[in-house]
Each structure stands twice: as C-alpha cells, then as structure tokens.
C-alpha positions in Angstrom: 110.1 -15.2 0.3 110.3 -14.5 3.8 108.6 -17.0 6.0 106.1 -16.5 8.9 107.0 -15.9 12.3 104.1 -17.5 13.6 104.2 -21.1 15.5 102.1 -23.4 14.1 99.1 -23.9 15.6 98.9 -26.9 18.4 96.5 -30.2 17.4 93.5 -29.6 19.3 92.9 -32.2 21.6 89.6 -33.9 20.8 87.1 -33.3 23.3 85.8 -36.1 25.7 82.6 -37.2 25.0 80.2 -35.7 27.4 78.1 -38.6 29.3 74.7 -37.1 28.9 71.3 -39.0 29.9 71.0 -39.9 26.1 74.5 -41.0 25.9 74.8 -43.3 29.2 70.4 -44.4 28.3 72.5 -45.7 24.5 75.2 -47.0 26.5 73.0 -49.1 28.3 70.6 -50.1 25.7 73.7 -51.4 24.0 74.9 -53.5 26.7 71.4 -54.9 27.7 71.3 -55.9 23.9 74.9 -57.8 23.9 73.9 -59.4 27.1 70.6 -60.7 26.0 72.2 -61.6 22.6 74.4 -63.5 24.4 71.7 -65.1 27.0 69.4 -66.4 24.0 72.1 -68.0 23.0 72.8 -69.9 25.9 69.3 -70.9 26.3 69.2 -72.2 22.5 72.1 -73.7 22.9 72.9 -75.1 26.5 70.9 -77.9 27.8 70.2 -76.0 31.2 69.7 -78.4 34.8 68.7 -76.7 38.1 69.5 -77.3 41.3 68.4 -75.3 44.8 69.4 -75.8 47.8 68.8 -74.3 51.4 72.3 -73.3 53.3 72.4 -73.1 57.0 74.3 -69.9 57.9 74.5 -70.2 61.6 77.5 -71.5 62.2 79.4 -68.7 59.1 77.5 -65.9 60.6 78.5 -66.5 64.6 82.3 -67.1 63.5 81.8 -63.6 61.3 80.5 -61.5 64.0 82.9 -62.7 66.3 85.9 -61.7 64.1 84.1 -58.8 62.9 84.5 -57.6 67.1 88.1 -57.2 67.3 87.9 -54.3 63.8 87.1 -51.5 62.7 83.9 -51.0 60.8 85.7 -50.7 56.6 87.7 -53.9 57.8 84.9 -55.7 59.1 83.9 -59.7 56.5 80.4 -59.7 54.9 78.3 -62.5 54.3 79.0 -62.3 50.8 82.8 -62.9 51.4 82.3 -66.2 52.8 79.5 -67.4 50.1 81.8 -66.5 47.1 85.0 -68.3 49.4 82.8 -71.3 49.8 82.0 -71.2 46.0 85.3 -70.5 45.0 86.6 -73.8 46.7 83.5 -75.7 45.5 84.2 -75.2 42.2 88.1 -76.8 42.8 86.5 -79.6 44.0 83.8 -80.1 41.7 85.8 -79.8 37.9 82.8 -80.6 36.2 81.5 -77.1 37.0 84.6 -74.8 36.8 85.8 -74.4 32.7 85.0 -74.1 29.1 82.5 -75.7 26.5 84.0 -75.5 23.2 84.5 -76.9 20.1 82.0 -79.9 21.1 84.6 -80.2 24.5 84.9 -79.5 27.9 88.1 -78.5 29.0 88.2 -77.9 32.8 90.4 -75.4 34.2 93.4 -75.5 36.7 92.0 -72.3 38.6 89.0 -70.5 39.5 88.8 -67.2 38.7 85.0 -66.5 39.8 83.0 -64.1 38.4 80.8 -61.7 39.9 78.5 -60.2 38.5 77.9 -56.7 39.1 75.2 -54.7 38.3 75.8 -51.3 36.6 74.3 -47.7 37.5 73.2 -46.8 34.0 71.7 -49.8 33.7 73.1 -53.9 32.2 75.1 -56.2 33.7 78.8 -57.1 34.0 80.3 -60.5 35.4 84.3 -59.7 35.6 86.5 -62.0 37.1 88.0 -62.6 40.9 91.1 -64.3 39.7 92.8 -67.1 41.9 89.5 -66.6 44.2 89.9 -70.0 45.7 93.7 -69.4 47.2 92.7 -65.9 48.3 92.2 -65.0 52.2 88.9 -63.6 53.0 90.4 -60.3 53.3 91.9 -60.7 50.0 88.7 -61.0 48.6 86.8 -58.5 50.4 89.5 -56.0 48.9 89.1 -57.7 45.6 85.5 -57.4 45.9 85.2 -54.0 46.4 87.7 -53.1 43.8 86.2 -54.9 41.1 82.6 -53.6 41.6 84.2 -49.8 42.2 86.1 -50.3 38.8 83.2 -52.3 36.9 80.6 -49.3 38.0 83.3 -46.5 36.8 83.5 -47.9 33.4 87.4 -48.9 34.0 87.9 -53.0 34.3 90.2 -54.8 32.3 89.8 -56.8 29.3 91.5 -60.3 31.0 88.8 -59.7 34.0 85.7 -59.6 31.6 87.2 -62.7 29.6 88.0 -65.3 31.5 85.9 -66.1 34.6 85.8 -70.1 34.9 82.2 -69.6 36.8 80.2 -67.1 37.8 78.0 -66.3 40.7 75.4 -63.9 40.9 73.9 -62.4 44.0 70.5 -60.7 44.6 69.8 -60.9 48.0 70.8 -57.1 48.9 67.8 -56.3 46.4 65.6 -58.6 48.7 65.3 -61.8 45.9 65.3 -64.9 47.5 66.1 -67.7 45.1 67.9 -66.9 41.5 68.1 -69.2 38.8 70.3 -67.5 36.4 71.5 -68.3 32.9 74.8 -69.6 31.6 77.5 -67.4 30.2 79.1 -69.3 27.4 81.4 -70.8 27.1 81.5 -71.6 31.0 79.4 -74.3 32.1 77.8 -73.2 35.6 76.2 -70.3 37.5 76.2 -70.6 41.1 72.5 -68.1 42.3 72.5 -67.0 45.6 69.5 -65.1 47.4 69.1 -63.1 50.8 69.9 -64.1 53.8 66.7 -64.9 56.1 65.7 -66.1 59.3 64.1 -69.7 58.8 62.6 -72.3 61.0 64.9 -75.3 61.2 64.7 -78.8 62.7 68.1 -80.1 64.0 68.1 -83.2 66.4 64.5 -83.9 66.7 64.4 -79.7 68.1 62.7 -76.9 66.1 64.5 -74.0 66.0 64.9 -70.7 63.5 68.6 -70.3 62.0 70.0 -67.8 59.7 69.8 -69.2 56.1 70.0 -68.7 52.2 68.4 -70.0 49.1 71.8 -71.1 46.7 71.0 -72.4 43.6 73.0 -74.0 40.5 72.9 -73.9 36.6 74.7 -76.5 35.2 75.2 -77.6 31.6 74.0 -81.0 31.0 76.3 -81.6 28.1 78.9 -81.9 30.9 77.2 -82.8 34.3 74.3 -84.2 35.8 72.6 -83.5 38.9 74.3 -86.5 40.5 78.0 -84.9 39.6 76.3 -81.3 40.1 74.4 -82.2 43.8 78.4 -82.7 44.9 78.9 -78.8 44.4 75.9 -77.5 46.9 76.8 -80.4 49.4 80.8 -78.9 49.5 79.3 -75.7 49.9 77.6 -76.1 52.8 80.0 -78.1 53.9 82.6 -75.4 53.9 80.2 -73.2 55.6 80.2 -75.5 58.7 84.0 -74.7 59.6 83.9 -70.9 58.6 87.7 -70.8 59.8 88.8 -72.6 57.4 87.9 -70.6 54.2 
C-alpha cells in the first residue's frame, strides 16, 4: 500500500496559561492561605518574646548622604541597606537568633542568609533569602536587594532562596508603619521588624534635640533565647549603626 506523503503533524505546543484577574486573585488566595497556614502554626507552636527598641539614625544617615554626593542617582545606598547590613552582622554575633528549631533542637547556623520579605503585586507575601548578607559590601546588597524583590515580584526566584533564610526581617516603613511585630517563620527562630524612619525628639548630654530615628523590633523564640540573650541583638545593632563605615 503506498504510504502518505504527508509529514506528520508537529506536537502543538501547550499554550501558556493566561494570567487573568481570576487566575492571579486564585493565585493569591492560595499563597495568603499557605502563609497563614504556616503563621498559625508558629503561633501554636512557638513560644513568642518581644522586644522594641528605638535606633538613632543620625550618625547612618549623615555618613549615607555624604557618600550618596560623590554618585549618581541608581548607585546612590538607602536606609534600608544599612538596616539589613547591621542586622545581617547582628545576627553573626548573636547565634541564638540566626538558625533552625527542629527535631526538639536548635542548631545554629555558620552563615546568615537574611531574608527579606517582599511583598507581592497580586497580593501574599514572600521572604526569600539574601545569602552570605553579613560578608556582603553595601553595594552588594543594594544589587542583591533589588534583584531579589524584581525576581520575587516577577514570579521567577529560586527554590534554595525561598528555603533557607537563617532570619528574616521585614520592613514596613515605606508603607508609613511605625513599629512591626511580626511572626516567626518556622523553623527559624527570630524576626527582626523594622518601621519608618522619623524625626524624633532626643536627649543626648543633658541637651534636647530631634534626630532621625526608627522603631526596630524582635521576635524571638523562647525555646532558645531569652530577652537577656535576645536584648544583645538590638544593642549590636545600634551599635553598628554608630560607625556606618564600617558595615
């Protein structure tokens, strides 16, 4: 029997699924659901302490704009640079707030990869990982900043980065919030909250003045801290904050 001439037909490619409102509003239903899943969780299982404290940003913000002078304006350091730089080293110094609850154990961890959370345009929340955050230049982490919120918003971070941040900070001040007191993600063992930056008046030396300031506080896990251990994190913080050329 003669065969057919004719070329088999090509597989047809399946077609992308179209991000409709419905689809990215289902998206983001699900992802509100696995976070709070995950939240309650926490709470029912996480002994939760809090600590706040108020962080004087005069001395960060003077050495920023004075470095910020000499660039150009997509080069130029953020507040939030230094704040997660300062963390980031923090957390080295503090173990008791930088690893893993598990299996009725802490095990702290060599590095600090911090997480950020990121909030997302349909809607839910995301904390991927800055890895190696405390050995990184503030430059570094700008970049790293940037390209992990750009990626996290486009749907397109990878699975190590959602995995294994060591602690996580979240940050609310561009949205105006002035003190956050956040929730664990398990299995970590912290969550550093930091609010916006505002003009406060301060006594220093006997002399009333106002200074630049912000509201950071801490969730720790009383399983493996206390507030005498966790007080030591806030108090390196601003500590590091004092010599900003050093981060």
């Amino acid at each position: 029997m003669r065969g057919s001439s004719r070329a088999p037909a090509a597989p047809r490619a399946p077609s992308p699924r179209v991000m409709t409102p419905a689809v990215a509003a289902e998206r983001a239903a699900g992802l509100r659901r696995a976070v709070g899943a995950l939240m309650a969780r926490s709470k029912k299982s996480i002994p939760h302490y809090y600590l706040s404290t108020t962080l004087d940003l005069r001395a960060a913000l003077a050495w920023m704009e004075q470095v910020n002078a000499g660039r150009p304006v997509a080069e130029r350091l953020v507040p939030a640079a230094l704040l997660l730089k300062a963390c980031a080293l923090a957390a080295r110094a503090v173990p008791e707030v930088n690893g893993f609850y598990t299996d009725g154990a802490f095990r702290p961890s060599a590095a600090v990869h911090l997480g950020v959370a990121v909030s997302l345009r349909q809607g839910g929340l995301v904390a991927p990982a800055i890895h190696d955050a405390d050995t990184l230049s503030l430059d570094v982490l700008m970049a790293q900043l940037r390209d992990l919120v750009g990626r996290a918003r486009a749907g397109r971070l990878a699975r190590a980065e959602m995995a294994d941040p060591t602690i996580t900070v979240t940050n609310l001040g561009d949205l105006g919030v002035e003190s956050v007191f956040g929730v664990i993600y398990p299995p970590q063992v912290a969550l550093v909250g930091l609010g916006r930056v505002v003009e406060q008046p301060w006594a220093h030396n006997g002399l009333l003045g106002v200074r630049p300031a912000v509201t950071a506080t801490l969730s720790a896990d009383h399983r493996v801290s206390d507030g005498l251990r966790g007080s030591r994190f806030p108090a390196q913080v601003e500590e590091l904050l004092q010599a900003p050329e050093e981060l």
